[in-house]
Phi, psi and omega in degrees: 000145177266178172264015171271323160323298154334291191297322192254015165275338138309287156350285172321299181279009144284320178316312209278304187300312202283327185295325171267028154265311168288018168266308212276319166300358173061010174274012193213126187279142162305357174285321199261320166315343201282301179294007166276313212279344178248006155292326199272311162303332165303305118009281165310292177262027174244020169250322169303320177261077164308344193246340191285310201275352179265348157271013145313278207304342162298308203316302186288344184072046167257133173249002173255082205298323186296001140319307157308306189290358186259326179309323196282329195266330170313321204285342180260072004034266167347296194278340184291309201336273155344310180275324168298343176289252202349302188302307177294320144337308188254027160266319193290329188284319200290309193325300204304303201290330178306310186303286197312334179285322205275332195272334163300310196279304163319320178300315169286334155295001189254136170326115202312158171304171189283318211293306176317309207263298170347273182315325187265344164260305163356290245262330166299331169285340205245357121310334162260012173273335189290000000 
């Protein structure tokens, strides 16, 4: 084995150990963990399996494989990116209509204006004047 090899069969099991330590520590949601843990298992078994990441990396018309495999890991990069954009997006969307409900519900609890009530005891003197 070489050390790029070396590195990224380390790399790989720290990822994989850290992502299941923070699920376990509740600092990280099991939702959101699924694509580190199955980036970090791919990972793992294509620095193990030399012969698997080097017909990948023909496949693809790479000639270096641990480039493919640095390649693999950018593209589940990528895709956490992409899902956290979605995730940040519908939070932002939930965010926006809870406020518009909250301002709605405070606009009926709150006391009518002074000008309203003005305008509504006037328009009542000048009904008992009739």
């Amino acid at each position: 084995m070489n050390r790029v090899t070396i590195l990224a069969i380390g790399a790989a099991a720290a990822l994989l150990l850290y992502i299941l330590e923070m699920v376990r520590r509740r600092k990280l949601r099991e939702e959101y963990s699924i694509l580190w843990l199955f980036g970090s298992v791919v990972i793992l078994i294509l620095s193990v399996k030399k012969d698997w990441l080097e017909w990948a990396s023909k496949a693809a018309g790479i000639f270096y494989p641990p480039s493919f495999l640095f390649l693999v890991g950018i593209l589940f990069v990528v895709l956490i990116l992409i899902h956290f954009s979605i995730t940040i997006s519908k939070l932002h969307q939930m965010n926006k209509k809870m406020a518009q409900e909250l301002a709605l519900l405070k606009q009926e609890r709150s006391p009518p204006n002074h000008s309203s009530a003005a305008d509504a005891d006037s328009a009542s003197r000048e009904g008992e004047r009739s």
